[in-house]
N, C-alpha and C positions, 0 to 999 in steps of 0.2 A: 063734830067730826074733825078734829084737830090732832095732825101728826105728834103723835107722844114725843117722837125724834126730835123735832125741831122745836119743840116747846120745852127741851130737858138739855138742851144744847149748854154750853157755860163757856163764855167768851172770856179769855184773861190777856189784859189789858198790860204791854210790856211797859216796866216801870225803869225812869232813868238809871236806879242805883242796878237795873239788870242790864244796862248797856256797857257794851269795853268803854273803857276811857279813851277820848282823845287824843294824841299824841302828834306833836309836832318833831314830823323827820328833823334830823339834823343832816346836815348836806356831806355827803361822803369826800374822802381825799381826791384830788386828783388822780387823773389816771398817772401814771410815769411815763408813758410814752408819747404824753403829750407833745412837750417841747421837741421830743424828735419829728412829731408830725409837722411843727408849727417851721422847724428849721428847713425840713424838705420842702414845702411849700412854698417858703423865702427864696431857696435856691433855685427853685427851677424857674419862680419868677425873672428872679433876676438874669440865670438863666437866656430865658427866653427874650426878655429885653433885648439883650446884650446881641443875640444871633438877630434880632429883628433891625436891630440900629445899624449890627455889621451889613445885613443885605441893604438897608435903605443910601449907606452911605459907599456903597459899589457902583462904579458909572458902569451907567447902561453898556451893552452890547455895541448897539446903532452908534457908541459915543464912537468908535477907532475901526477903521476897518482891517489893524493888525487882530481883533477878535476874532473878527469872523476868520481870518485869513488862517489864525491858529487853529479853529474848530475843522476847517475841511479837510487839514494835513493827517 
C-alpha cells in the first residue's frame, strides 16, 4: 500500500555551474552634494560656537544696575 505519488517523485538536486555567479559590487561615486552637506554643517557649527561664546562672554544683568534701569524705561 504505498503512494504511487510519492514513490515516483524525482528530486533534482541544484548544481553550482546552475548558480548566478558571484559578484563583487564596486562601490558607486560620491554623491555631489556631498561636500555641500559637509560645509553646512561646519558652518552652523561654527555658527553656533560663536553665538554660544558671544552669550557666555556678556556680563550678567545683576553685574550694573544701569541694566535693569534700561529694561523698565
Amino acid at each position: 500500500m504505498t503512494n504511487p505519488t510519492v514513490t515516483a517523485q524525482t528530486f533534482s538536486a541544484q548544481t553550482f555551474s546552475a548558480l548566478p555567479p558571484i559578484r563583487i559590487e564596486t562601490p558607486s561615486a560620491a554623491n555631489p552634494l556631498r561636500s555641500v552637506l559637509v560645509t553646512v554643517f561646519v558652518l552652523k557649527i561654527a555658527i553656533a560656537a560663536f553665538l554660544i561664546a558671544t552669550v557666555s562672554l556678556a556680563p550678567p544683568v545683576s553685574a550694573n544696575t544701569h541694566y535693569t534701569t534700561l529694561a523698565s524705561n
